[in-house]
N, C-alpha and C positions, 0 to 999 in steps of 0.2 A: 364890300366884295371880298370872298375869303382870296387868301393867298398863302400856297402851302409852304412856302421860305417866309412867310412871317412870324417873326419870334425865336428864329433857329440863332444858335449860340455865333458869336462874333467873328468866329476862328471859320467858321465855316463858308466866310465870304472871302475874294479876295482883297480887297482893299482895306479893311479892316485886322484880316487876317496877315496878311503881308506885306500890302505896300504901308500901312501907318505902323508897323514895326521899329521901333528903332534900331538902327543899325549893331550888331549885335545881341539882337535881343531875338531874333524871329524862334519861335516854338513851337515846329508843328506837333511836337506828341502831345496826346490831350490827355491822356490817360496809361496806366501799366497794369498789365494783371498782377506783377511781382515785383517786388524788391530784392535785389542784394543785400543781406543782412549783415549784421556785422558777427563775424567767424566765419561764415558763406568762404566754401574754397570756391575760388575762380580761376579757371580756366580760358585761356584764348584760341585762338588758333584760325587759320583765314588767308586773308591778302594783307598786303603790306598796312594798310590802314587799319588794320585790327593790333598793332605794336603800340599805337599811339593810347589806345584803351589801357593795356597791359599796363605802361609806363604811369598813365593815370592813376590807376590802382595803388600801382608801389606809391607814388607821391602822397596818394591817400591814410596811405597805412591800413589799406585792406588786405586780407588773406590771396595775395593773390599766387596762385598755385604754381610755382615751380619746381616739376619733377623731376629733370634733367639740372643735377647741378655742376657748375661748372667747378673746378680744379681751385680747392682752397689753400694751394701754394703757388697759385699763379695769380697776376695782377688784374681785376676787373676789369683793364684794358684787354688783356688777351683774353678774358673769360669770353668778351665781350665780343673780338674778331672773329672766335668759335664760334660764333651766335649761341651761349649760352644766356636764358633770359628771354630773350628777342620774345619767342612765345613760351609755351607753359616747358615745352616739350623742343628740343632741337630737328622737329619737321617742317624746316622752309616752309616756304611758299603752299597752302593751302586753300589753292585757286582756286577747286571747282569742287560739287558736292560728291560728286563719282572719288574725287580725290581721298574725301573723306570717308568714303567707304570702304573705299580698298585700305585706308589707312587702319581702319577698326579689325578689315579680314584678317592685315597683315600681322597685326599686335597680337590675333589670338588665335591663330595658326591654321584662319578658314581659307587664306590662299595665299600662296608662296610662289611669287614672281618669277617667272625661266629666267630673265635678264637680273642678277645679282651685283654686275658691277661694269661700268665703262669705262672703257679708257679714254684720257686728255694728254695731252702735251703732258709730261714731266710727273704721271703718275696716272690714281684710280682714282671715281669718285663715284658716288652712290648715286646710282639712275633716280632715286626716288624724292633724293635732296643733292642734288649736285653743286649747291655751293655752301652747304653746311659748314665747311671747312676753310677758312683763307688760303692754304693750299691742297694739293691734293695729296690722298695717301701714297705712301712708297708700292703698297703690294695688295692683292684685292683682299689677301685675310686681316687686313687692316682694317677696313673700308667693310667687312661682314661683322670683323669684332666690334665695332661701335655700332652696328645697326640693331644688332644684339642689344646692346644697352642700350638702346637708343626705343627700342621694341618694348622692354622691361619697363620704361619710363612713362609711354602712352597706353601702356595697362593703366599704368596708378591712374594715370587721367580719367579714362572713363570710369575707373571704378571708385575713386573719390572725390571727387570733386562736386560741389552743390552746384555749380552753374557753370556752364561753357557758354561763350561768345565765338558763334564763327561767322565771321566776316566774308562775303561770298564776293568774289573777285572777278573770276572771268569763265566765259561761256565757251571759248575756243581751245582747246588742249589738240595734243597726239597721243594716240594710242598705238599698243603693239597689234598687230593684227594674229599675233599667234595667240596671247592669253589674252587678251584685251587690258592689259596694263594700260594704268595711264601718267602721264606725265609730268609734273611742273613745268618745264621748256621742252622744246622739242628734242629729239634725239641731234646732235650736233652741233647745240648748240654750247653745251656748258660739257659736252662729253659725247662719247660713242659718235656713232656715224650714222646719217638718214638714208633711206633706201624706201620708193615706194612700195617696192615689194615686202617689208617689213612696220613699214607702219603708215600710220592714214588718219587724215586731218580730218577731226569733227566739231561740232559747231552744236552744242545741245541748246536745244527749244523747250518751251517753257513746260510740254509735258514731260518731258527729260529731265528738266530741274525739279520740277514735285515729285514726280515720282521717285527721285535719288532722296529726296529730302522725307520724304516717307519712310523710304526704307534704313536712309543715315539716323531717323530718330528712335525709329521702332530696334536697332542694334543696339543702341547707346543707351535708351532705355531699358532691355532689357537684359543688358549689363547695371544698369543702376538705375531702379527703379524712381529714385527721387530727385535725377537729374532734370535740373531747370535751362531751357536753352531760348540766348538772344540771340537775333539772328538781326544781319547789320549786311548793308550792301556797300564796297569799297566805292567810294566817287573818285579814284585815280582813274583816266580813261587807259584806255588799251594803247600801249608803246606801238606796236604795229597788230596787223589784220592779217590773216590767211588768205582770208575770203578775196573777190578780187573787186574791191568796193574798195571807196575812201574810207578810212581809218575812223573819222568822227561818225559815220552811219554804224559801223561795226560795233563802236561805242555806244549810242545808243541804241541799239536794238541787243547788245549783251548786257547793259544795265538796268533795261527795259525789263528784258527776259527775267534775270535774275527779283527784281522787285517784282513783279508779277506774281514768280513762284512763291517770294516770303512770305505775300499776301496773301494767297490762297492758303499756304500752312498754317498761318497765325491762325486763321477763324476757324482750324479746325481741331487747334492743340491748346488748353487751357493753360500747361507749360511750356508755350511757347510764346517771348516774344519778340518783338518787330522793334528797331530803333530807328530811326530815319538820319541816321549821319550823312546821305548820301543825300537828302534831301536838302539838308543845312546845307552843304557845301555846294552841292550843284544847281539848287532853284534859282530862278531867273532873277530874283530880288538880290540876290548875293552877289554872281557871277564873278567875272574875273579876280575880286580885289583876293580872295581865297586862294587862288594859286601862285605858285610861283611863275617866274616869265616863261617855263616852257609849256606853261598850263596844263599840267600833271597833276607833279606834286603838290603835296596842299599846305602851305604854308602854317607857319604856331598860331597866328591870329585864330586862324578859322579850327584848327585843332581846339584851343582853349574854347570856342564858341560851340564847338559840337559838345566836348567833354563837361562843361558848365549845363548843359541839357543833359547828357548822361546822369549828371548827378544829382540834376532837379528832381528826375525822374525814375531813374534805376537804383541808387542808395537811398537808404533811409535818412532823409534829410529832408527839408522843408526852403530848404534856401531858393531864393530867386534868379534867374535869369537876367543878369543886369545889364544894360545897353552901356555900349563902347565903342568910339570910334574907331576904325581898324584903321590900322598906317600902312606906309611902305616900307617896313624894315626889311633889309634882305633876310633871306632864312638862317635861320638858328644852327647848330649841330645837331640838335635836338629834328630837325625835321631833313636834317640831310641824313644823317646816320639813320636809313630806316632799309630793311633788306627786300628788295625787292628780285624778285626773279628772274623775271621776264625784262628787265634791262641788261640782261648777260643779252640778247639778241641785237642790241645797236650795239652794243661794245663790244661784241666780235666781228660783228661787221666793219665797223670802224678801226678795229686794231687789224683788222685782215685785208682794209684796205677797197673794201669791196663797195663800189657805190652802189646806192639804191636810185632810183628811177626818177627822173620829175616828171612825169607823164600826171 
């Protein structure tokens, strides 16, 4: 009797494919249209879990592209509190794809944001990266002078670099309601002041994320015709929700959203591809031993396990995948020191004292 799953490749079942994986070792990518080569500039940029890439890279000894450099009379410690490095380019948190498009308008002068600078406690800070900086500047021509450079910098990006990785993070931002800016955090939380009559909470769906990611590819490509892009979905779940749902549905239906869209572009762009970190870290076969105990952050184990796939797969290399038992070490500095954005929202809650709800 025929049977059309007879003789299909191993990977394509689950028990096979997963649960007889050794720990450590699971691989869903089966295949890449491209490789990182060796001299390939590379570029990152994304959610917090796109840093761990970055940091891969350097340990590698690949080209990996920093245009923003930080102050070679200062200590790679302070380069480092600058978030100098972090990504290619000193632009935070690069949560959503709308983000990255207004990011390419802004570098080459197709649109120039009303809101220039907000105030905090004890100074200015750049609506666009508001914690770019350990503290804040003294005066806002401070805080425009480095966006200046800072602008200079994410030119070089798209226009030399062989490959960008952006790591898609989150579905929920604010936006201004006068130019439609959009945000890293929301307005008040890392600076300026929320007002609903000035901005408004969205929540983009999955023809929202293709369609941004169409038009994010078709700019950068036509800034740089031979630009290669991996596109990576963050498995940090979301700190908190707008929406007025539990936090873990929020999560998966913006992680959802987001692979969805990758999906849909991969099969339509021969220079584009897909990496599944987000599947390494959050498939059911893994689960918890990957995170740390607030079950966020993702622990070095699981970092080393995603990036040992990275490199089976995305550099030119042949090496194997090799199984390892993962322990309980607490985390490293290496997986605490990672910048995230969107934790400025408990930690001014919490330093302002403000309880949130056990409803």
């Amino acid at each position: 009797m025929s049977h059309p799953y007879r003789g299909l490749p191993s990977h394509q079942f689950w028990n096979t494919g997963v649960t007889q994986a050794p720990p450590g070792a699971l691989d869903p990518m089966t295949s890449a249209k491209f490789q990182i080569e060796p001299g390939d500039q590379v570029a990152t940029m994304g959610s917090c879990f796109a840093q761990h890439i970055s940091r891969h890279l350097v340990k590698r000894g690949l080209s990996y592209f920093i245009a923003e450099q930080g102050d070679p009379h200062e200590t790679a410690e302070a380069n480092s509190a600058r978030n100098y490095g972090v990504f290619s380019a000193r632009y935070g948190n690069v949560y959503t794809v709308r983000q990255g498009i207004q990011l390419i308008d802004r570098a080459f002068g197709e649109f120039i944001p009303s809101e220039q600078v907000w105030e905090t406690v004890g100074g200015f800070v750049d609506p666009y990266r508001p914690q770019i900086e350990p503290k804040p500047w003294g005066s806002p021509e401070q805080v425009v002078q480095s966006r200046e450079e800072h602008l200079e910098a994410v030119r070089r990006i798209f226009l030399e670099s062989d490959v960008l990785v952006f790591t898609l993070g989150l579905t929920e931002t604010f936006i201004s309601k006068g130019d439609g800016s959009v945000f890293p955090v929301a307005p008040g939380v890392s600076g300026g002041s929320y007002s609903d009559d000035q901005y408004a909470f969205i929540n983009f769906g999955v023809n929202d994320v293709i369609a941004d990611l169409h038009i994010f590819i078709a700019k950068a490509r036509k800034l740089n015709p031979n630009l290669r892009i991996i596109l990576t979905v963050s498995p940090v779940p979301l700190i908190a929700t707008f929406e007025p749902r539990h936090v873990l549905v929020s999560t998966t239906i913006s992680k959802a959203t987001l692979r969805v869209a990758a999906d849909e572009i991969t099969k339509l762009y021969p220079f584009v591809e897909y990496f599944p970190s987000y599947e390494i870290i959050s498939g059911s076969a893994i689960g918890a031993p990957y995170f740390e105990p607030d079950l966020r952050q993702v622990r070095q184990v699981g970092v080393d396990h995603v990036m040992r796939i990275f490199e089976k797969h995305m550099l030119q290399s042949t090496k194997t995948a090799t199984a390892f038992i993962p322990d309980t070490a607490p985390a490293t500095n290496q997986t605490r020191n990672v910048v995230c954005d969107e934790e400025t929202i408990m930690n001014t809650l919490n330093a302002s004292g403000l309880p949130t709800s056990n409803d």
